[in-house]
N, C-alpha and C positions, 0 to 999 in steps of 0.2 A: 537383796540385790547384790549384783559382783560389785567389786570397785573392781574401777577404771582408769587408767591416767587421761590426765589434763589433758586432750588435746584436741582438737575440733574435727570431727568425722568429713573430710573433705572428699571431693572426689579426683581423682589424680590431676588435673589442674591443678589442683594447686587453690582454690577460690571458692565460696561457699553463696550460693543464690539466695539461701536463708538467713536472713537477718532477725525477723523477728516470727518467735512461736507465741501461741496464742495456747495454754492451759484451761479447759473446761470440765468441772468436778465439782461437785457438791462436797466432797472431801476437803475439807480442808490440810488434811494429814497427808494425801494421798500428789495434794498438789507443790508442798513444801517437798517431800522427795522427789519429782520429777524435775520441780525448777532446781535444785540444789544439783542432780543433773547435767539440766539445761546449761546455766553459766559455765560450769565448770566446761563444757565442752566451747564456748566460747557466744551461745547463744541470747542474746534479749529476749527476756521471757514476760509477756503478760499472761496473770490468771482472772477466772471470774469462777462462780459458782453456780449459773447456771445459763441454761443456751440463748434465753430475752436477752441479758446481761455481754453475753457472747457477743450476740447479732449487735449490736448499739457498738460495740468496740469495732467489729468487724466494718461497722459503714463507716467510723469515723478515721480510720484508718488501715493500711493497707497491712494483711495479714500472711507472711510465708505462707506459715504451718502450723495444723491446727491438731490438737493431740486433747482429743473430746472423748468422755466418760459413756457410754451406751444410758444407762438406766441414773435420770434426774429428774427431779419434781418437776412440775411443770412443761416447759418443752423438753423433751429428750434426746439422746444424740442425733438419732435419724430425723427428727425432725429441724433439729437444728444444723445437720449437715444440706437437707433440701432446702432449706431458707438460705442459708449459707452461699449455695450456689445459684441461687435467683438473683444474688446482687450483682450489680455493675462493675467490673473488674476491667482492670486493663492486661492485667497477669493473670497465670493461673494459681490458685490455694491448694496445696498439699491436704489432704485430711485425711486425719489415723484416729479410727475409734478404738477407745478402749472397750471391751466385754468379757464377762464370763463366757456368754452365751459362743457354745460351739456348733450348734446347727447347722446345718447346709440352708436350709431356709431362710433363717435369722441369717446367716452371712449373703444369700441372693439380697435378702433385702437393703441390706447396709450398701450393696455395689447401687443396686435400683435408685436409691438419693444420692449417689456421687460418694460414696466413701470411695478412699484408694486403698486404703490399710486397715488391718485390722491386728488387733494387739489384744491377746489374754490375759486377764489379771488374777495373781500379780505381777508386773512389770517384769520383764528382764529385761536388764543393762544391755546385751550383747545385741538381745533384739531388738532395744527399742535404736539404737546404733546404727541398726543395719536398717528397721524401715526409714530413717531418717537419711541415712546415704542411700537409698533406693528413691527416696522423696525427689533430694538432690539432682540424681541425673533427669528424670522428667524434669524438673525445673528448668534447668538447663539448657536441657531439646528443647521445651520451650521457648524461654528466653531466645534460643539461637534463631527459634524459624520467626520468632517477633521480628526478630533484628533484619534477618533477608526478607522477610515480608515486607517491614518497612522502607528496607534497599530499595526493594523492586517497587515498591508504592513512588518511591523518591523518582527512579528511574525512567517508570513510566511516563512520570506527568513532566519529567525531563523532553522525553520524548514525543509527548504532545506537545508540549510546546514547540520542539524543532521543527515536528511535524504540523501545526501550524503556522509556524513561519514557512517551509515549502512549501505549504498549501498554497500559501500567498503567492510567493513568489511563481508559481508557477502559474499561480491565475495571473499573474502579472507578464507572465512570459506569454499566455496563451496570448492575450492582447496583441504583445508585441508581433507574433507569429500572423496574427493574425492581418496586423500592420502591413505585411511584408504583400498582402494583397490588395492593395488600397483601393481598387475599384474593381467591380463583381462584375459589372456590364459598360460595354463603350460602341457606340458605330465608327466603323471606317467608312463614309461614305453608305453605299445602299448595303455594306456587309452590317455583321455582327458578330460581339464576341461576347460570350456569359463564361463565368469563373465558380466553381461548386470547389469548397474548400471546409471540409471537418473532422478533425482530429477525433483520433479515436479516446485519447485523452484529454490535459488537460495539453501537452503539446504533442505533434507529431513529426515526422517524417516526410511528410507528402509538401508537393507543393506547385503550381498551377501558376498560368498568369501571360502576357504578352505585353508587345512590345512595338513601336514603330519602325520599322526596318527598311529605313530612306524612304526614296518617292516614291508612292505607289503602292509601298509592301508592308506585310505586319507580321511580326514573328509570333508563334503560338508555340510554349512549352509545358508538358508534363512530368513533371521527375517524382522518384519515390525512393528516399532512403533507407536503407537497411534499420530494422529496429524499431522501438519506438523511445517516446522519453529526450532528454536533455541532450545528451550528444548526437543525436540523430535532428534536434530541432536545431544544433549550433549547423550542423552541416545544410539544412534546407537554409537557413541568416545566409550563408556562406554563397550556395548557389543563387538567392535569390540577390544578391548584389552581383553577382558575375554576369548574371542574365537581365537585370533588373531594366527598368523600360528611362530612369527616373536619369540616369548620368551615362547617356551613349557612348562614351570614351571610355567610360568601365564596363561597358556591354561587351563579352567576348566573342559575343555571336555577330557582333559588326564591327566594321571595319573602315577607315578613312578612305571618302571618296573625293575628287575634284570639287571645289569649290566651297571646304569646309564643309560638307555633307558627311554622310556614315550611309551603307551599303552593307546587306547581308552576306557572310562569308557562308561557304557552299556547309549546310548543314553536319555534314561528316568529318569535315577538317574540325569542326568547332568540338563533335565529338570525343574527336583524338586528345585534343588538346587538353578535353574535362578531364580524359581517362590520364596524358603524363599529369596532370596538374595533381590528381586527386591524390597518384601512385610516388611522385616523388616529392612534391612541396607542402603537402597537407600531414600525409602517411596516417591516415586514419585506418580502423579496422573494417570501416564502413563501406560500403560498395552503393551505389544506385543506379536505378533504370531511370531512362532518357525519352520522351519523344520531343523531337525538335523538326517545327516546321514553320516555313516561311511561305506564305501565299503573296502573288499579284495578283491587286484589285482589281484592274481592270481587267486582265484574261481569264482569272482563275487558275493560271498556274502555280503548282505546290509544291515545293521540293521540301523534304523531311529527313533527318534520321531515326530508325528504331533501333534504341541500345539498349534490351531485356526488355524494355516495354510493353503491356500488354496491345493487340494492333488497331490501331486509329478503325472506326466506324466511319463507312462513308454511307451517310443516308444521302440516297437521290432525291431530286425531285418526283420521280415516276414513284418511287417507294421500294426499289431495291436496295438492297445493302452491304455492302463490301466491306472486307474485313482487308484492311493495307498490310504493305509491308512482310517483311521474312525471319524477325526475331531480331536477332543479334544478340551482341555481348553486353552485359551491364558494364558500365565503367565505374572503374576502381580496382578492378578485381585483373587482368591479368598485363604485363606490361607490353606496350607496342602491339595491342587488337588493332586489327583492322576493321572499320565501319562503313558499312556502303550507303551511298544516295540514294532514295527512288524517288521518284516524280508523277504526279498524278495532273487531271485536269478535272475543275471545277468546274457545272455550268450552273447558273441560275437558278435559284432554289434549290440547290445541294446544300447539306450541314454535314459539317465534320465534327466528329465526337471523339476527345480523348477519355479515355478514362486510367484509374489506377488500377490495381488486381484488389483494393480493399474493395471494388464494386465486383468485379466475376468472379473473387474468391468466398464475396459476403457467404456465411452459413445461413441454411434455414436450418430448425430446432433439431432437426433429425439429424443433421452434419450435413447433408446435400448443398454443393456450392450452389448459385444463381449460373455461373458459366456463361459462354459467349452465345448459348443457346436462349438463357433467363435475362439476360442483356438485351436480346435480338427482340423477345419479345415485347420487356420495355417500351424500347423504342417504339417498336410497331404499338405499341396502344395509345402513346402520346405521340402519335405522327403529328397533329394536329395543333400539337401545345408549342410556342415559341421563346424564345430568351430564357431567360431566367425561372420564368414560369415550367418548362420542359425541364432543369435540371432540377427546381422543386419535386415536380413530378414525379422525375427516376428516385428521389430519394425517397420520398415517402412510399414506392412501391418497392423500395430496397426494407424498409421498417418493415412493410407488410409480409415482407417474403423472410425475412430474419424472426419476424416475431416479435423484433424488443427495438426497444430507442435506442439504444447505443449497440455502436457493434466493433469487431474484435482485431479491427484495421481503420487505418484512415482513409476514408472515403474524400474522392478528389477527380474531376472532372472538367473538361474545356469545350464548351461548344462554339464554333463558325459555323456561323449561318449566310452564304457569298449571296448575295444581292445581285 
């Protein structure tokens, strides 16, 4: 063999993954020169004499690199190399057999058990150097993607965890959201109002609900935020205290009347107001549609605004159905829109139906929205159904016409029923 100087075959790092080599030889001549080698290069060397001998050292402790003899009594190197790699490792084991044998056959088979290397005897210095710095950088690449594997094991479960805590909190927010409607059904006298409110997650955008609007009168609104998710549920928290039924002095939609009373302010001023409020004291990126209407009980008179709204359903009593209203602008979105009033009249057995676009945009499976036409029919098949029972109705024939339980907007609804 060459000599060599003293120094440790590293790889440009600077750092060696090999610490201990494992010598397998029946030779015992064969293995004092390779450890004599070994040290000198700066390695810990165990030897044994044959592959039984090998394996018993390889389970009891942890083995770089393994530089096994081809042909030994008993087990042999290939079979000492496939036993070798059936054990439980946390790492990967380098292994270089030694052979005469120069076969293409005999070397298939040596890959076929997991050899890496393969080395002709007798030994050269230079080569055994270079498959051992060749050893090296696979160690290495290994080692490295352990280590990001492990990163990303750590990070993940980093991550479910955060993500279980939001899970929480957002089931906790849904509650809250869902707080914001505290009663689904109420009579005014011989009218009626039902409340259909569910988020397409776990919070939404949308948001529904009424109000007593002094003597005689009761406000009904529909609004729909931009978006879905957390910033769009902070802004429906937002309007539903501005609109909110629970502290009339913070109602914006009324206003101080004679005798310590509150009286509804004309639907469209209240409009303007959401749209400067939204544009200069909030400045959200968020924009929303609006329907705000206020009925008297005892006429039936409605005055409403539509700001992007999809348009109020007026089911008659005879069984017509009118679609209200003329669009308008959502508020948020541009500064000083003007919004107009319209006025309708109620009689007796009439219901009025808001809805969101998460019901006329619902998809069926093919992409086909439901529309104000899959709307119309709705209705018309539950003429029959009343309160809350009718707004169960439309949703379960929303599931039917979607195909699935959940769908890809927040679904949200108001029906008056005028007595």
């Amino acid at each position: 063999m060459n000599a060599q100087p003293d120094t440790h075959p590293l790889d440009p790092t600077g750092s060696s993954l090999v610490r201990l080599v494992l010598l397998v030889d029946d030779s015992r001549l064969q293995r004092r020169i390779l450890r004599a080698l070994l040290e000198r290069w700066g390695y810990d060397v165990a030897e044994c004499g044959s592959g039984e001998e090998a394996l018993e050292i390889c389970r009891a402790q942890p083995v770089d690199l393994i530089i096994s003899d081809w042909m030994m009594p008993g087990m042999d190197g290939p079979e000492f190399c496939r036993a070798f790699r059936a054990l439980p490792r946390e790492s990967y084991g380098y292994f270089i057999l030694l052979t005469s044998k120069s076969e293409t056959v005999e070397m298939i088979h040596g890959l076929d058990v997991g050899a890496d290397e393969f080395l002709t005897k007798p030994v050269n210095s230079s080569e055994l150097r270079a498959r051992i710095a060749s050893g090296e950088r696979i160690l290495r690449m290994e080692h490295q993607l352990r280590v990001k594997n492990r990163q990303l094991t750590d990070a993940l479960a980093e991550l479910r965890t955060l993500y279980d805590a939001l899970d929480r909190d957002l089931a906790e927010a849904r509650k809250l959201q869902q707080s914001l409607v505290p009663e689904r059904h109420r009579r005014f006298g011989a009218s009626e109002v039902s409340l259909l409110l569910r988020p397409c997650g776990h919070v939404g955008g949308d948001l529904v609900g009424f109000f007593p609007a002094g003597p005689g009168e009761v406000g009904l609104f529909s609004a729909d935020v931009s978006g879905h998710g957390i910033s769009s549920a902070m802004l429906t928290a937002r309007l539903a205290g501005l609109l909110g039924s629970r502290s009339p002095d913070q109602n914006i939609a009324l206003e101080p009347a004679p005798g310590g009373q509150y009286r509804a302010r004309p639907p469209e001023e209240v409009a303007a107001h959401l749209n400067r409020l939204f544009l200069e004291d909030i400045e959200t990126e968020h924009y929303f549609t609006l329907l705000l209407a206020i009925v008297t009980l005892d006429t039936g008179r409605m005055r409403f605004v539509q700001a992007g709204h999809p348009h109020p359903v007026l089911c008659r009593a005879d069984g017509s159905l009118d679609c209200l209203g003329d669009g308008g602008l959502p508020l948020g979105l541009i500064p000083g829109a003007g919004f107009e009033g319209c006025e309708v009249g109620l009689r007796p057995g009439d219901r009025l139906l808001l809805v969101s676009d998460g019901i006329t945009e619902c998809p069926a499976p093919d992409g086909a929205q439901l529309g104000d036409d899959g709307l119309r029919f709705l209705i018309e098949t539950h003429a029959a159904t009343r309160g809350p029972a009718f707004l169960d109705a439309i949703q379960a024939g929303l599931t039917f016409f979607a195909g699935r339980d959940e769908f890809p907007d927040d679904v949200s609804a108001v029906l008056f029923e005028f007595g």
